[in-house]
C-alpha positions in Angstrom: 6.3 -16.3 -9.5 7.5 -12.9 -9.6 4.4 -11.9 -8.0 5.3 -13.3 -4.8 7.9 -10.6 -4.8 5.7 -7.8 -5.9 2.7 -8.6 -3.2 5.3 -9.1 -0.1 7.8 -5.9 -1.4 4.7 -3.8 -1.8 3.4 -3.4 2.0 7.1 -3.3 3.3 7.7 -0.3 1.3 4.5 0.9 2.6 5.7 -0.2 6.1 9.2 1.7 5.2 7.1 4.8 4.7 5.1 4.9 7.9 7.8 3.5 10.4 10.0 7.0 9.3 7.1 8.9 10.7 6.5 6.2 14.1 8.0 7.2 17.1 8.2 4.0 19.1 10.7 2.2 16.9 9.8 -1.5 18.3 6.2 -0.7 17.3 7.3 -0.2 13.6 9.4 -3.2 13.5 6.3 -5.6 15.1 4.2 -3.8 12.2 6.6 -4.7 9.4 7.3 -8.5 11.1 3.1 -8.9 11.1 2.8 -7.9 7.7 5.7 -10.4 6.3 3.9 -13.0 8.3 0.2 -12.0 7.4 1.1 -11.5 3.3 3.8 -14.8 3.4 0.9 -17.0 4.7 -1.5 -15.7 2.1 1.3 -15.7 -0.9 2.1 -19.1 0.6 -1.6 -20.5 0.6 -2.5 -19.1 -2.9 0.7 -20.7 -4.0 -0.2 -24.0 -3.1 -3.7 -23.4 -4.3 -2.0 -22.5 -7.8 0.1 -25.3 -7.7 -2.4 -27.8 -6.9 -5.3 -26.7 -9.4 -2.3 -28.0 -12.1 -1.8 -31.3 -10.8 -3.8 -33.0 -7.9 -7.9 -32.3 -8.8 -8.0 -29.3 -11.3 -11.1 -28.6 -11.7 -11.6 -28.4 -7.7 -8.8 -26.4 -6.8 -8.9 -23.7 -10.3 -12.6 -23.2 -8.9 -11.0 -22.6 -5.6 -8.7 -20.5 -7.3 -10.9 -17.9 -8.7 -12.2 -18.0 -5.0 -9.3 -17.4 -2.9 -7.1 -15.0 -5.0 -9.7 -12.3 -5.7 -9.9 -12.4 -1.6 -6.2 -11.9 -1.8 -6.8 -8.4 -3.4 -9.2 -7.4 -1.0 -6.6 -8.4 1.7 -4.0 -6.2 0.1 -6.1 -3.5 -0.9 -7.1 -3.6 3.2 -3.6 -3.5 3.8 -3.1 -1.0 1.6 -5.9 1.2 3.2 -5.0 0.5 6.4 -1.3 2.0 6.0 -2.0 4.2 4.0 -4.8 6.1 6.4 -2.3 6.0 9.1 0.3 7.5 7.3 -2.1 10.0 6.6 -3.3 10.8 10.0 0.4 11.2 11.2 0.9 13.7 9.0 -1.9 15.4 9.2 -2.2 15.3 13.1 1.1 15.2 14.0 3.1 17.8 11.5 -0.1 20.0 9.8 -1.8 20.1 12.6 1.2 21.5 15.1 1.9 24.2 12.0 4.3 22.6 10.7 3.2 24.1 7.0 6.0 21.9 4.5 4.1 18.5 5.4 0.9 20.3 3.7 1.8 19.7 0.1 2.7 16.0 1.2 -0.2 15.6 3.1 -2.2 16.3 0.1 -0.2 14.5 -2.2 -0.4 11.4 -0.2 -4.4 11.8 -0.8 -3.7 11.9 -4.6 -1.1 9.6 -4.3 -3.2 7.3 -2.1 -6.2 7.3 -4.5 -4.0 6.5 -7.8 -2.8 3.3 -5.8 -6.3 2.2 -4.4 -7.3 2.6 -7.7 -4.7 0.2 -9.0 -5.8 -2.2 -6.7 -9.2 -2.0 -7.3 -8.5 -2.0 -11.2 -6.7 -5.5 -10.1 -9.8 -7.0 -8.8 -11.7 -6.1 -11.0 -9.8 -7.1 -14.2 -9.9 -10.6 -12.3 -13.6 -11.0 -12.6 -13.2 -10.2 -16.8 -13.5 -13.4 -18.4 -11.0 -12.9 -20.5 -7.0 -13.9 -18.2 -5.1 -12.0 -20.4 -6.5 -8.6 -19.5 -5.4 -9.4 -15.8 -2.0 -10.8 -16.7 -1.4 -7.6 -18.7 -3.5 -5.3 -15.5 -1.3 -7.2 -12.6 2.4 -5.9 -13.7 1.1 -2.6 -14.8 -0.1 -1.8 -11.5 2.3 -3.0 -9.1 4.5 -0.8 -11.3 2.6 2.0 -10.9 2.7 1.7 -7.5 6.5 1.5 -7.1 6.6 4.8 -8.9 4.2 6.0 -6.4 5.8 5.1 -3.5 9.8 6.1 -5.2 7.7 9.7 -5.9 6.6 9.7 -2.6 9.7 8.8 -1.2 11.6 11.8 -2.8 8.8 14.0 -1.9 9.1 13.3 1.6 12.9 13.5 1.6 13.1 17.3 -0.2 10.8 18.3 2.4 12.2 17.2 5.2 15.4 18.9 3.7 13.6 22.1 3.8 13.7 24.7 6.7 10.6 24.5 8.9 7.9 27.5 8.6 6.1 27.7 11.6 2.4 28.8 11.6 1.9 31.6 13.8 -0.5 30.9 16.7 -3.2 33.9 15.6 -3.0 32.1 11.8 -3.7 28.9 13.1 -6.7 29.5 15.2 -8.0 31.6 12.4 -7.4 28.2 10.0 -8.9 25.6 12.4 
């Protein structure tokens, strides 16, 4: 059951990330409230579908099973996506874009970053389909904890460079960029 913990910590720390960067406070703590909601009732539905296909009718609810958590994964990886792009935008829009040069390097390691963890997820999903349940029990672990260490990096990555002094682009540099 410690995947429970793993798929509800996962989009908070996500969540974490992107409410730093919000402005309107409330609107981060709605986001982070919806997404306990939104992954508790799916964590709480393919619990009971778990729990069921072991004692009630097995064979119905272990077919619904292979059904309903594989659309789990797509909902995280949605999730994932979803967060993730925003995140992305602010920086790029809101920092980059108004020449504030530091946020480039994580701007473009949130893209590298970004694509490591979608790939996790998407490794996930796939190892699911693989007829074989050991590859997926060895898969899941693996890449939740590759993406803690993504989000820890990114974490410390966004706390030296907000540490550092800001470099302003000048105005003639940036019309020349854009």
């Amino acid at each position: 059951m410690l995947w429970i913990l793993q798929t509800q910590l996962a989009p908070q720390i996500l969540a974490n990330r992107l409410g730093l960067l919000l402005v309107d406070k409330k609107r981060a703590k709605m986001m982070k409230f919806g997404l306990l909601v939104i992954v508790g009732v799916i964590n709480i539905s393919v619990t009971c579908i778990y729990i069921a296909g072991y004692s009630i009718n097995p064979k119905y609810f272990t077919h619904l099973h292979k059904i309903w958590d594989p659309i789990d994964k797509v909902v995280d990886l949605l999730i994932d996506i979803s967060l993730n792009t925003v995140f992305l935008r602010i920086i790029q829009h809101e920092f980059v874009a108004d020449g504030l040069q530091k946020y480039r390097l994580l701007f473009y390691c949130g893209v590298l970053f970004v694509l490591i963890s979608l790939c996790m997820d998407i490794l996930m999903i796939v190892m699911m389909t693989v007829q074989e349940p050991y590859l997926y029990a060895m898969t899941h672990p693996m890449a939740y904890t590759m993406k803690l260490i993504i989000e820890m990096t990114m974490a410390d990555l966004i706390s030296s460079i907000a540490k550092r002094p800001h470099q302003m682009q000048e105005f003639s540099e940036q019309i020349c960029v854009s």
